[in-house]
mmJSON file of the N, C-alpha and C atoms, coordinates in Angstrom:
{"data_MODEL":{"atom_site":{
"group_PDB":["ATOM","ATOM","ATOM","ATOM","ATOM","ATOM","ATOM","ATOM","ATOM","ATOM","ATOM","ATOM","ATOM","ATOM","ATOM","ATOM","ATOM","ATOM","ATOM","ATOM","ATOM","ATOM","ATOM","ATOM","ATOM","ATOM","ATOM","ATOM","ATOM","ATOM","ATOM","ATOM","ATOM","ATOM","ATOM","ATOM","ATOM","ATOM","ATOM","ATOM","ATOM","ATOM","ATOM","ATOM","ATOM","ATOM","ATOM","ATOM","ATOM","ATOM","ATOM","ATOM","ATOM","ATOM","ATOM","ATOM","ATOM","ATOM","ATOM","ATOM","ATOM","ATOM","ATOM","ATOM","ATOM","ATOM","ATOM","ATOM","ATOM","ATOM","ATOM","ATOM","ATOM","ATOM","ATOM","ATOM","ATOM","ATOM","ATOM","ATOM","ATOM","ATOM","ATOM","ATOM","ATOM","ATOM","ATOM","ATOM","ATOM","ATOM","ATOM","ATOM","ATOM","ATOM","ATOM","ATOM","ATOM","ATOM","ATOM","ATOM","ATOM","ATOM","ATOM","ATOM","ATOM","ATOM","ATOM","ATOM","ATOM","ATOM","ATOM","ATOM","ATOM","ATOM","ATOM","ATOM","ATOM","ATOM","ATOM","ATOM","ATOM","ATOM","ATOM","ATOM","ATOM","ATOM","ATOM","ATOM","ATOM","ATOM","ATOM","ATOM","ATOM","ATOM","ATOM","ATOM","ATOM","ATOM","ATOM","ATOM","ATOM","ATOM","ATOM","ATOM","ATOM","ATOM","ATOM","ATOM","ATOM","ATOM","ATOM","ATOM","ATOM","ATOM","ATOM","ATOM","ATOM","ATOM","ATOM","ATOM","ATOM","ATOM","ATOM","ATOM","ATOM","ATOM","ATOM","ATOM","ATOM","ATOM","ATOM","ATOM","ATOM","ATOM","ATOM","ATOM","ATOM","ATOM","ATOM","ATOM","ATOM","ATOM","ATOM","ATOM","ATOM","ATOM","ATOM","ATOM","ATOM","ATOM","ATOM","ATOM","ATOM","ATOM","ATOM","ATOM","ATOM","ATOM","ATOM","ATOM","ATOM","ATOM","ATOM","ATOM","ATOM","ATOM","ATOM","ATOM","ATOM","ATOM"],
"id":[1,2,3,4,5,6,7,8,9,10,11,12,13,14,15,16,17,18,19,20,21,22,23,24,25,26,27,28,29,30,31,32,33,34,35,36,37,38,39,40,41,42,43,44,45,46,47,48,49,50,51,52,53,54,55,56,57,58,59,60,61,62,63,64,65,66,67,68,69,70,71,72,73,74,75,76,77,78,79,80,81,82,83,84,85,86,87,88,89,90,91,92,93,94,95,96,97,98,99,100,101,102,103,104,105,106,107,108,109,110,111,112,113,114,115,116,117,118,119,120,121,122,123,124,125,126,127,128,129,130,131,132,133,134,135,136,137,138,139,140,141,142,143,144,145,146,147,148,149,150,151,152,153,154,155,156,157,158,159,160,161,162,163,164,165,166,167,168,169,170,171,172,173,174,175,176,177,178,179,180,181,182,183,184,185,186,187,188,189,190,191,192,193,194,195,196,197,198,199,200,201,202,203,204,205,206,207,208,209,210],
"type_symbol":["N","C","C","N","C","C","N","C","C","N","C","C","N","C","C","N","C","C","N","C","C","N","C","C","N","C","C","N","C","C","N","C","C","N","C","C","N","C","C","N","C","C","N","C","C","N","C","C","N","C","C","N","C","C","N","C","C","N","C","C","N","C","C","N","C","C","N","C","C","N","C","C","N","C","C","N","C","C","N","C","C","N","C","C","N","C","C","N","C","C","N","C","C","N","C","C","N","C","C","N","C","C","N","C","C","N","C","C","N","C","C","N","C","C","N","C","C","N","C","C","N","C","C","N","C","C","N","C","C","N","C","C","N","C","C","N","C","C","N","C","C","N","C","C","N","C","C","N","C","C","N","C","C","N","C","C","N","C","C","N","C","C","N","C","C","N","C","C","N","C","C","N","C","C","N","C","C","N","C","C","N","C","C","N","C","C","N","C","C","N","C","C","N","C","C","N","C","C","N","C","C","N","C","C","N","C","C","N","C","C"],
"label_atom_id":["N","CA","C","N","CA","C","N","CA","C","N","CA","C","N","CA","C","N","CA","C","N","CA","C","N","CA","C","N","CA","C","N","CA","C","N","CA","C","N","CA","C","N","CA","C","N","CA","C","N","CA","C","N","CA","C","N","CA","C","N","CA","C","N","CA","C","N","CA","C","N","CA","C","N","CA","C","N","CA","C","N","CA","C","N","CA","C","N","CA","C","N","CA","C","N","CA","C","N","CA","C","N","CA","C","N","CA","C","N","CA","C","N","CA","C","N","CA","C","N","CA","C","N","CA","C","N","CA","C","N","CA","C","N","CA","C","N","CA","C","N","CA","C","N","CA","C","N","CA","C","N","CA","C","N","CA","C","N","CA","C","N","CA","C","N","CA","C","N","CA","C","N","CA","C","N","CA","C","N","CA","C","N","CA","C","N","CA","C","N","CA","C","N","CA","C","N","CA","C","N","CA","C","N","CA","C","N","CA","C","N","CA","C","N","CA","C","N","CA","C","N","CA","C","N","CA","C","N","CA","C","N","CA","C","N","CA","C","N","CA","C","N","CA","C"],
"label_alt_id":[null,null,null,null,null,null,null,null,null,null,null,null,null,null,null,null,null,null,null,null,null,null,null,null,null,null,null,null,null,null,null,null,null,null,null,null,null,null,null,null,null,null,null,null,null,null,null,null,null,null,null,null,null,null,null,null,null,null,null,null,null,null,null,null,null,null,null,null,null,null,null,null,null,null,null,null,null,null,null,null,null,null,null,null,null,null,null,null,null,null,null,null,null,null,null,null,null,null,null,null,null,null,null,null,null,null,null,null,null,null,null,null,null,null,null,null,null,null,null,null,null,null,null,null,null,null,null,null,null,null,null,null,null,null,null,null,null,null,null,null,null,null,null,null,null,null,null,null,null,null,null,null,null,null,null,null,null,null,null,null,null,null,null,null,null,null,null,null,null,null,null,null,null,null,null,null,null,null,null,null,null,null,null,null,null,null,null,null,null,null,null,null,null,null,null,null,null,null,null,null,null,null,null,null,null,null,null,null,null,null],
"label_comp_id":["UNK","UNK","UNK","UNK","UNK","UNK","UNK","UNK","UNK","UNK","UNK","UNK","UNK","UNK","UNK","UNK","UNK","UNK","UNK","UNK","UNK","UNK","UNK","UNK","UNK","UNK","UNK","UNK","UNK","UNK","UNK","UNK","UNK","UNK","UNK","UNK","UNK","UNK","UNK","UNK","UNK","UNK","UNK","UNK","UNK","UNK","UNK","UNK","UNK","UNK","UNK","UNK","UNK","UNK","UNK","UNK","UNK","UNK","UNK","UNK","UNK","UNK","UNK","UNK","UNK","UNK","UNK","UNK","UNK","UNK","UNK","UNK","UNK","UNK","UNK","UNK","UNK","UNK","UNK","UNK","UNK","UNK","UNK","UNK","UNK","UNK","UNK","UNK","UNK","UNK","UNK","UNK","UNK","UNK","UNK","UNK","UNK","UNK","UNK","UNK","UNK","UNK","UNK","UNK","UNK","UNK","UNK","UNK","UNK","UNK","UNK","UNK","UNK","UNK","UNK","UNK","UNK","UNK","UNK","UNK","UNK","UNK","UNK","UNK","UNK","UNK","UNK","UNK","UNK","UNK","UNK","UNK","UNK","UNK","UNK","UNK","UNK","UNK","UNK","UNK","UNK","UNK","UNK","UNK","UNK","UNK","UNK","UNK","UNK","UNK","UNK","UNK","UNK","UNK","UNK","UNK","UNK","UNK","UNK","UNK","UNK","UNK","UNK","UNK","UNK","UNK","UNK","UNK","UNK","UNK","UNK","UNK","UNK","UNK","UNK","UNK","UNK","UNK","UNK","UNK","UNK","UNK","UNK","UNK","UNK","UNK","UNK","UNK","UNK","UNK","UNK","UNK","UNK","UNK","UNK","UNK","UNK","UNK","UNK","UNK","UNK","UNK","UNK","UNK","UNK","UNK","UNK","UNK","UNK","UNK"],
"label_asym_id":["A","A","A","A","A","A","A","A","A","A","A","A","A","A","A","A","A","A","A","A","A","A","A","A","A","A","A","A","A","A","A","A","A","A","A","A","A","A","A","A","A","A","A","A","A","A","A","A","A","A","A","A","A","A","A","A","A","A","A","A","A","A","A","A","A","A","A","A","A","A","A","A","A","A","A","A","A","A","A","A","A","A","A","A","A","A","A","A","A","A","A","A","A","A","A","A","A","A","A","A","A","A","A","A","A","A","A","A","A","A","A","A","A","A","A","A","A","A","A","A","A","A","A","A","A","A","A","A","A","A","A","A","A","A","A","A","A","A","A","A","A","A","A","A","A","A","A","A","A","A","A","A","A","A","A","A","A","A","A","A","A","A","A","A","A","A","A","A","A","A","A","A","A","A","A","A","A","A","A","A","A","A","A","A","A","A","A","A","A","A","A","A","A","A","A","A","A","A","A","A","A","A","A","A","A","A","A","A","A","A"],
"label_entity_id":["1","1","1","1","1","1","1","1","1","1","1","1","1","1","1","1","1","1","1","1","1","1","1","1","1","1","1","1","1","1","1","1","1","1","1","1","1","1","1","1","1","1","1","1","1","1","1","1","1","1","1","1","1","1","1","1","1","1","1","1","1","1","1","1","1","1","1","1","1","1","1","1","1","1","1","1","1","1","1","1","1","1","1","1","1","1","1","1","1","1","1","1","1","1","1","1","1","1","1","1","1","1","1","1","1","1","1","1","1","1","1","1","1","1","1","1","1","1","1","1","1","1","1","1","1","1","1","1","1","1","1","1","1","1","1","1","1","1","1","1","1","1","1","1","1","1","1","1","1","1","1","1","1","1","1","1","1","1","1","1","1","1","1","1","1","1","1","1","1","1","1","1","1","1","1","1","1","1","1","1","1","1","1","1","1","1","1","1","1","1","1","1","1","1","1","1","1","1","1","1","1","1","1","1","1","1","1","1","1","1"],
"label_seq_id":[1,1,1,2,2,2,3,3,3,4,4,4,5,5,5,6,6,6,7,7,7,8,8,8,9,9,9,10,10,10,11,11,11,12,12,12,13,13,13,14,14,14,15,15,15,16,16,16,17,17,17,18,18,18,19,19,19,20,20,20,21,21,21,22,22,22,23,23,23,24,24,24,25,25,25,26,26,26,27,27,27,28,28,28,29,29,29,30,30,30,31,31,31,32,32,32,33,33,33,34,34,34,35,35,35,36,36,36,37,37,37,38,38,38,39,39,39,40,40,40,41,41,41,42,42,42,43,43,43,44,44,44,45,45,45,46,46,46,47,47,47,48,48,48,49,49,49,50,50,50,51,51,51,52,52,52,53,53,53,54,54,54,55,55,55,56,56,56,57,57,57,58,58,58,59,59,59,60,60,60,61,61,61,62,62,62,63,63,63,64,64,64,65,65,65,66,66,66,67,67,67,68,68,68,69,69,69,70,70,70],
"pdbx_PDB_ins_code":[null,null,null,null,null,null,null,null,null,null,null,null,null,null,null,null,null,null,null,null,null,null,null,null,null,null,null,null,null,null,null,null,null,null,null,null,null,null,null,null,null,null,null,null,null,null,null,null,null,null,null,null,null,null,null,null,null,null,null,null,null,null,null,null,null,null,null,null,null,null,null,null,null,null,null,null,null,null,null,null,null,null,null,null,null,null,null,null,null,null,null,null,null,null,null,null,null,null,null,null,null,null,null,null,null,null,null,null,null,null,null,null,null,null,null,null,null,null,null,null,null,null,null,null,null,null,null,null,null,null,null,null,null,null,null,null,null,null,null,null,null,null,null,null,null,null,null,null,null,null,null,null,null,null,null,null,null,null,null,null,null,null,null,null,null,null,null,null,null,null,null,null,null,null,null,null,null,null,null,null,null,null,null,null,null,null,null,null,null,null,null,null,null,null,null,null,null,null,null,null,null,null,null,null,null,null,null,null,null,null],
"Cartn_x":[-3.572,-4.128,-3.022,-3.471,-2.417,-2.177,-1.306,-0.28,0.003,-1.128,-1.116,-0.562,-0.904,-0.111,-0.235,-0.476,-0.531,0.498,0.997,1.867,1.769,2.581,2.285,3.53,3.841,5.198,5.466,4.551,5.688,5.222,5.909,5.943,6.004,5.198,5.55,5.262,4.555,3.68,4.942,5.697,6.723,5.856,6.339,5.861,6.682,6.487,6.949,7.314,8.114,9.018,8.721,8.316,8.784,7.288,7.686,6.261,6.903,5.685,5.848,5.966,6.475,6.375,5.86,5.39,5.269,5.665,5.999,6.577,5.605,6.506,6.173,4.802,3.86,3.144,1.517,0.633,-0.728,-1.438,-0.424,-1.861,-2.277,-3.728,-4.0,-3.065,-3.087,-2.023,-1.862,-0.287,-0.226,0.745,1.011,2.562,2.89,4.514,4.587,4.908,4.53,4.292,6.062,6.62,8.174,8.35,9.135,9.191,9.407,9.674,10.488,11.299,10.888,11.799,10.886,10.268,9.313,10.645,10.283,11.374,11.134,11.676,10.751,12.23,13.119,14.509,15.663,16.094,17.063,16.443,16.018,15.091,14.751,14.058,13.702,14.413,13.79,14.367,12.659,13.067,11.872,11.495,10.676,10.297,8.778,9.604,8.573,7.98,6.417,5.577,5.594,5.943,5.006,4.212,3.534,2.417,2.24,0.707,0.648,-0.767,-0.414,-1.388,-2.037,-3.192,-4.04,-4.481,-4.428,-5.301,-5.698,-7.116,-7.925,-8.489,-9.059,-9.233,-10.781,-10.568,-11.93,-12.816,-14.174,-15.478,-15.75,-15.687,-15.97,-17.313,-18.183,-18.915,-19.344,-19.506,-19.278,-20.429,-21.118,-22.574,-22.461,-23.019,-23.245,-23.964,-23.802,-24.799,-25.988,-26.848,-27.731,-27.514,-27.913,-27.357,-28.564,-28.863,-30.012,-29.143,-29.657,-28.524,-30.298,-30.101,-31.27,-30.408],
"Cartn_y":[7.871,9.073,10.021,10.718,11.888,13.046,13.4,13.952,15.322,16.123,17.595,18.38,19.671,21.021,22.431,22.99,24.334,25.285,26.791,27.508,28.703,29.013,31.222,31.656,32.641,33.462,33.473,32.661,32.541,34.316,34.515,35.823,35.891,36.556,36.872,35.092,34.594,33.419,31.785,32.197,31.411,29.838,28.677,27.365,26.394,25.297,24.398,23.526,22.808,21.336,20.262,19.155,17.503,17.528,16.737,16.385,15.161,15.464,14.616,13.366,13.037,11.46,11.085,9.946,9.493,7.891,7.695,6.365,5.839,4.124,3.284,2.166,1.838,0.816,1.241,0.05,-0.483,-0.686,-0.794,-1.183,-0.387,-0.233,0.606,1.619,2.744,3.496,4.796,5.407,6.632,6.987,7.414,7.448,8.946,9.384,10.479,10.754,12.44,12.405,13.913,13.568,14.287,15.11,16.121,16.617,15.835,15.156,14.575,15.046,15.273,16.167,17.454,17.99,19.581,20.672,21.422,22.53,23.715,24.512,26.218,26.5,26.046,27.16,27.764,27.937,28.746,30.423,31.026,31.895,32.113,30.477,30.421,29.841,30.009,29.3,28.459,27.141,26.677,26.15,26.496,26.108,25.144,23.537,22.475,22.211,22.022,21.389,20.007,19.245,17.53,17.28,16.455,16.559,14.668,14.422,12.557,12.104,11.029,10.553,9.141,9.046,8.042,7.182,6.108,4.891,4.338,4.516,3.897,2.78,1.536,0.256,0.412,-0.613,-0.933,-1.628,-1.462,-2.271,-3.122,-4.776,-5.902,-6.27,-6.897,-7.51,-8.892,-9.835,-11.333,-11.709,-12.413,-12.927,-14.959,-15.318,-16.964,-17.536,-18.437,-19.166,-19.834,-19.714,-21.075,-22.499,-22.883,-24.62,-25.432,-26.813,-27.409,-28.955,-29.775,-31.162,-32.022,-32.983,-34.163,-35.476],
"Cartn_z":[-1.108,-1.724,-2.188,-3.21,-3.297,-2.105,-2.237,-0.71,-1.493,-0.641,-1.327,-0.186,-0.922,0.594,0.144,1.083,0.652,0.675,0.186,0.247,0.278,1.287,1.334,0.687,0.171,0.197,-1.527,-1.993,-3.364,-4.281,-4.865,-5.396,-7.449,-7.969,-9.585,-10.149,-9.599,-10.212,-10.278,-8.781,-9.085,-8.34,-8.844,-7.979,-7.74,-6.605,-6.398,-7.636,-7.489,-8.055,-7.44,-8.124,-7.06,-6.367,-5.072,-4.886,-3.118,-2.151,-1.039,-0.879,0.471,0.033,1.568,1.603,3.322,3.617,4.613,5.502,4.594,4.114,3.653,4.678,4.007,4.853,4.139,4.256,3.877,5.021,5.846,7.348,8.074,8.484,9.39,10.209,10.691,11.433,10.891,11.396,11.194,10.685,9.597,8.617,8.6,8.507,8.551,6.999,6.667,5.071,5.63,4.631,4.41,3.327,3.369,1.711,0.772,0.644,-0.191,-1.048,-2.517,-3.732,-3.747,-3.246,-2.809,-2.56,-3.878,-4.121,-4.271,-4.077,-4.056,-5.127,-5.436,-6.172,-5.157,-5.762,-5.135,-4.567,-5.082,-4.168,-3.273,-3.011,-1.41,-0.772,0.707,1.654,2.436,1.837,1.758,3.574,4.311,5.59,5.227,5.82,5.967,6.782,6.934,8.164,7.959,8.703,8.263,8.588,8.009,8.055,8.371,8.914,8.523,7.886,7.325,6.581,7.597,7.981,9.009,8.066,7.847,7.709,8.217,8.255,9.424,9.145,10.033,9.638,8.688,7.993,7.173,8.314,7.76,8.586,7.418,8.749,8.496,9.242,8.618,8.936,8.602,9.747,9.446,9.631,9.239,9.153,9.069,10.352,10.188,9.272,8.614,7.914,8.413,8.407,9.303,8.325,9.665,8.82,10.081,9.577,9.905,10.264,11.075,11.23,11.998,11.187,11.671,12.497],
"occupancy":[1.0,1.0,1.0,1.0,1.0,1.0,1.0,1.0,1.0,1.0,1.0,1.0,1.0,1.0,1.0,1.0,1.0,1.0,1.0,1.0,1.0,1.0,1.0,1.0,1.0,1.0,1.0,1.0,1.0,1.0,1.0,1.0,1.0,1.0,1.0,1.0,1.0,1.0,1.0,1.0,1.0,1.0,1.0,1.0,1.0,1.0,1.0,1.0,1.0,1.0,1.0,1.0,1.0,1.0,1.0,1.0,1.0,1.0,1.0,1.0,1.0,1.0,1.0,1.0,1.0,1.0,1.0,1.0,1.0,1.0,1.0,1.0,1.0,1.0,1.0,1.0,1.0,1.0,1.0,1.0,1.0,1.0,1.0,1.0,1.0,1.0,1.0,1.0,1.0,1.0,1.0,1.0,1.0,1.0,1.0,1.0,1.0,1.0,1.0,1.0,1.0,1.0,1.0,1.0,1.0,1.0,1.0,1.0,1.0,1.0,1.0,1.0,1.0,1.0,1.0,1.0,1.0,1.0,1.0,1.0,1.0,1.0,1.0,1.0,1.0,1.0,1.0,1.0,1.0,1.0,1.0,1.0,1.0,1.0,1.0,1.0,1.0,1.0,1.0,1.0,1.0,1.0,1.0,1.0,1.0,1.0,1.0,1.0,1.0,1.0,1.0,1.0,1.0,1.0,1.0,1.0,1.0,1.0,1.0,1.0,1.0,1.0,1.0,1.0,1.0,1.0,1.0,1.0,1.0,1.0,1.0,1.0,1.0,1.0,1.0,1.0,1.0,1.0,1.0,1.0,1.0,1.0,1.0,1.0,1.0,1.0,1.0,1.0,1.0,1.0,1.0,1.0,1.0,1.0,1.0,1.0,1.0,1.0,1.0,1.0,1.0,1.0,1.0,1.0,1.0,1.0,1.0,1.0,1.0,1.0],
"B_iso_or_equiv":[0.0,0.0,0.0,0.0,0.0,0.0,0.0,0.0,0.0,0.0,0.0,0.0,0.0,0.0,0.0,0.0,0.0,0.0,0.0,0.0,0.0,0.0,0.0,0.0,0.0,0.0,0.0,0.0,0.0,0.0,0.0,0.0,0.0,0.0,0.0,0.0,0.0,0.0,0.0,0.0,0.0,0.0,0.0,0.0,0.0,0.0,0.0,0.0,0.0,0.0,0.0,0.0,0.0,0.0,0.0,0.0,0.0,0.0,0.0,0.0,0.0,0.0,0.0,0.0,0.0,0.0,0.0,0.0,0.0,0.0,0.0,0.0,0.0,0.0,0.0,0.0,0.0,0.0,0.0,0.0,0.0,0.0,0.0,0.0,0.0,0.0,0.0,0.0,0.0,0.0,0.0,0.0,0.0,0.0,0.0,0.0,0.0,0.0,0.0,0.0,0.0,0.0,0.0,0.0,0.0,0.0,0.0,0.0,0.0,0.0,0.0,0.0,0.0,0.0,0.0,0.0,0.0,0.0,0.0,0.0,0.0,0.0,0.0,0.0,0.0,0.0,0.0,0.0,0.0,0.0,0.0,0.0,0.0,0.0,0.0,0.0,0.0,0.0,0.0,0.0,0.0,0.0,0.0,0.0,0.0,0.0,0.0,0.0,0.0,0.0,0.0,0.0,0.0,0.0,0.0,0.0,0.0,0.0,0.0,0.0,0.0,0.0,0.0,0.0,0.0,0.0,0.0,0.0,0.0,0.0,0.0,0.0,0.0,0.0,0.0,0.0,0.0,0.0,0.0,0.0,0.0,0.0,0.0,0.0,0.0,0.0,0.0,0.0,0.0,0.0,0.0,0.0,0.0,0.0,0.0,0.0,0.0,0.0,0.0,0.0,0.0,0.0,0.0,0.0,0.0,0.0,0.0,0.0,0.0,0.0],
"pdbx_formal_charge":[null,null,null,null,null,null,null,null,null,null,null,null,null,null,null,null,null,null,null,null,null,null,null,null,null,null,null,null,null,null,null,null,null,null,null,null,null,null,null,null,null,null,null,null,null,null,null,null,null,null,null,null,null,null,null,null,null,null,null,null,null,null,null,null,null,null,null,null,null,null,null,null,null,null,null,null,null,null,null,null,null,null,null,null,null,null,null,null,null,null,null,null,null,null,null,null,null,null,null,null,null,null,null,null,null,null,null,null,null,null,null,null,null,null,null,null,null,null,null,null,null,null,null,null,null,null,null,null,null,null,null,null,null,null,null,null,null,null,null,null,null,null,null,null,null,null,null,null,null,null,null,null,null,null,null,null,null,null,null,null,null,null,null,null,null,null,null,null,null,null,null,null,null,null,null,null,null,null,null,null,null,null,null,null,null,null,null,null,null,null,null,null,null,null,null,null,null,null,null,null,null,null,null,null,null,null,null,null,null,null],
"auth_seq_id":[1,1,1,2,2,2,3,3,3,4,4,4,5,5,5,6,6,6,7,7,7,8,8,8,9,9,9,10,10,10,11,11,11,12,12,12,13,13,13,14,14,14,15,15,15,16,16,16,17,17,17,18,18,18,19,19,19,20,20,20,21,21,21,22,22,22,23,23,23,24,24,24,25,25,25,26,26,26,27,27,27,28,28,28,29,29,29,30,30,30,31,31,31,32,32,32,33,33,33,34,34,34,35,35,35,36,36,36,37,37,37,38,38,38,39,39,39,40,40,40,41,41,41,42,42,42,43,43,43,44,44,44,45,45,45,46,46,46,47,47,47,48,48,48,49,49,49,50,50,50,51,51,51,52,52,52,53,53,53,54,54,54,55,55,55,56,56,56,57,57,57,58,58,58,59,59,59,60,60,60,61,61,61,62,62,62,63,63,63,64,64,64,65,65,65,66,66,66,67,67,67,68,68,68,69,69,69,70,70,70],
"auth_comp_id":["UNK","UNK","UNK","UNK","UNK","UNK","UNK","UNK","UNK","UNK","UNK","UNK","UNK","UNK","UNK","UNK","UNK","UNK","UNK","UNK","UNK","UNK","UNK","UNK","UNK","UNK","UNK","UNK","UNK","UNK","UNK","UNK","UNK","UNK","UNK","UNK","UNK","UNK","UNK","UNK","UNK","UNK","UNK","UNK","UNK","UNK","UNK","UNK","UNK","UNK","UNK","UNK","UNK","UNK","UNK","UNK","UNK","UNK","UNK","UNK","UNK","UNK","UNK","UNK","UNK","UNK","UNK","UNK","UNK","UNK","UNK","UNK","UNK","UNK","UNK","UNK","UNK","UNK","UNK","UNK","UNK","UNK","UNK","UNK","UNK","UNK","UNK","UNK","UNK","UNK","UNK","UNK","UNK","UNK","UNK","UNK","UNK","UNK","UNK","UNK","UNK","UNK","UNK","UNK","UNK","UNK","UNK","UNK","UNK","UNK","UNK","UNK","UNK","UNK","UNK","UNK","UNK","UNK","UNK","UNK","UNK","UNK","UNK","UNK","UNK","UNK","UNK","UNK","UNK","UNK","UNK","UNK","UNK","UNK","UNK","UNK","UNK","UNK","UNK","UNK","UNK","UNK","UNK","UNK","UNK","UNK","UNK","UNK","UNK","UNK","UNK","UNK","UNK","UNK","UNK","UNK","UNK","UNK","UNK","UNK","UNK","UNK","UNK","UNK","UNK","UNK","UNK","UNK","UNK","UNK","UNK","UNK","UNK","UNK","UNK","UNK","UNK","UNK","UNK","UNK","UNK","UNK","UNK","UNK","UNK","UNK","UNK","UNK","UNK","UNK","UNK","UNK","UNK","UNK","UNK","UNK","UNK","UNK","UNK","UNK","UNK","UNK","UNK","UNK","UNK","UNK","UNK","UNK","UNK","UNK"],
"auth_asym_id":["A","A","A","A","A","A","A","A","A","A","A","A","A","A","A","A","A","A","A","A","A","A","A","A","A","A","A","A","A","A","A","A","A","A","A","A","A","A","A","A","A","A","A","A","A","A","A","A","A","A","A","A","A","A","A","A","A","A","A","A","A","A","A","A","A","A","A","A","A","A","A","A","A","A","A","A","A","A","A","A","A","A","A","A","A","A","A","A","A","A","A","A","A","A","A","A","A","A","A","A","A","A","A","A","A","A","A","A","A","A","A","A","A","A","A","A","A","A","A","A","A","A","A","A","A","A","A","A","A","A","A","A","A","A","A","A","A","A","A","A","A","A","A","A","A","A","A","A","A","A","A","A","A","A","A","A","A","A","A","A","A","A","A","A","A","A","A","A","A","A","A","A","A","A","A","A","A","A","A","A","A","A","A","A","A","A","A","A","A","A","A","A","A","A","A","A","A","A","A","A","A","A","A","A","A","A","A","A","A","A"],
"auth_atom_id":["N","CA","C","N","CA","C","N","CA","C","N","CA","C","N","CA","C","N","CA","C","N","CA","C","N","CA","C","N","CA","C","N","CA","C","N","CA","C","N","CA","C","N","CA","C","N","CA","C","N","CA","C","N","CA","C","N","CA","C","N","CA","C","N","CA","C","N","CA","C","N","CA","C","N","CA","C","N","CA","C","N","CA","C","N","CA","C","N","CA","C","N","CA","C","N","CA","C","N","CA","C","N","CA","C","N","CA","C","N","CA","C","N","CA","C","N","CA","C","N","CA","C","N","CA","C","N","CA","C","N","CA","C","N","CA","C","N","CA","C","N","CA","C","N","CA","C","N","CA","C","N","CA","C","N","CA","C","N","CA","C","N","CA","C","N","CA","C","N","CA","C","N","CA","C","N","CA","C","N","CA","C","N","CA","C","N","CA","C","N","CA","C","N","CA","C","N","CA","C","N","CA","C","N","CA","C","N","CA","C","N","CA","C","N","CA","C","N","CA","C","N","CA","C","N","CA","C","N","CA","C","N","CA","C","N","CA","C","N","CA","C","N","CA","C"],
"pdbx_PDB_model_num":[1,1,1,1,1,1,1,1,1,1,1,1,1,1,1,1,1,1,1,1,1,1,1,1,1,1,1,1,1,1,1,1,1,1,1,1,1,1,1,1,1,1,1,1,1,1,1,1,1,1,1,1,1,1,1,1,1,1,1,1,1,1,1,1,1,1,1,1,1,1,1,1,1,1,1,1,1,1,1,1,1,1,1,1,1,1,1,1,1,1,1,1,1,1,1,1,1,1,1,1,1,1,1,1,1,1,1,1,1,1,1,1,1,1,1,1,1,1,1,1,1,1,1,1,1,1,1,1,1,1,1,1,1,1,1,1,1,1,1,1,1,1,1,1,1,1,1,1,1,1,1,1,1,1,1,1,1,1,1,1,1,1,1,1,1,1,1,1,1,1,1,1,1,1,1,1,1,1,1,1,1,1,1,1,1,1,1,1,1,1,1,1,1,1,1,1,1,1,1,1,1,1,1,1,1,1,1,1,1,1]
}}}
């Protein structure tokens, strides 16, 4: 999914640069999401939370065939 975030402090309509990134992986679990290239300028002094992104398992459901034998 896209890897959003919120922000307090910015002042006179100034905004972020770049954009987050999180631990590589597809399987179920818990990845940590990092600044990555997330830039406030020289202005700020940018203070990061991390944050994580959960992938939780899909639901499977398996169903038998009936079958008949003489």
């Amino acid at each position: 999914p896209t890897l959003t975030y919120t922000v307090t402090g910015l002042v006179n309509g100034d905004g972020l640069t770049g954009g987050l990134t999180r631990a590589a992986g597809r399987n179920a679990g818990t990845y940590a999401i990092s600044q990555g290239s997330l830039s406030a300028g020289a202005n700020y002094t940018l203070k990061f939370n991390s944050g994580t992104l959960t992938i939780t398992p899909a639901a499977l459901t398996v169903t038998a065939a009936s079958a008949t034998k003489v």
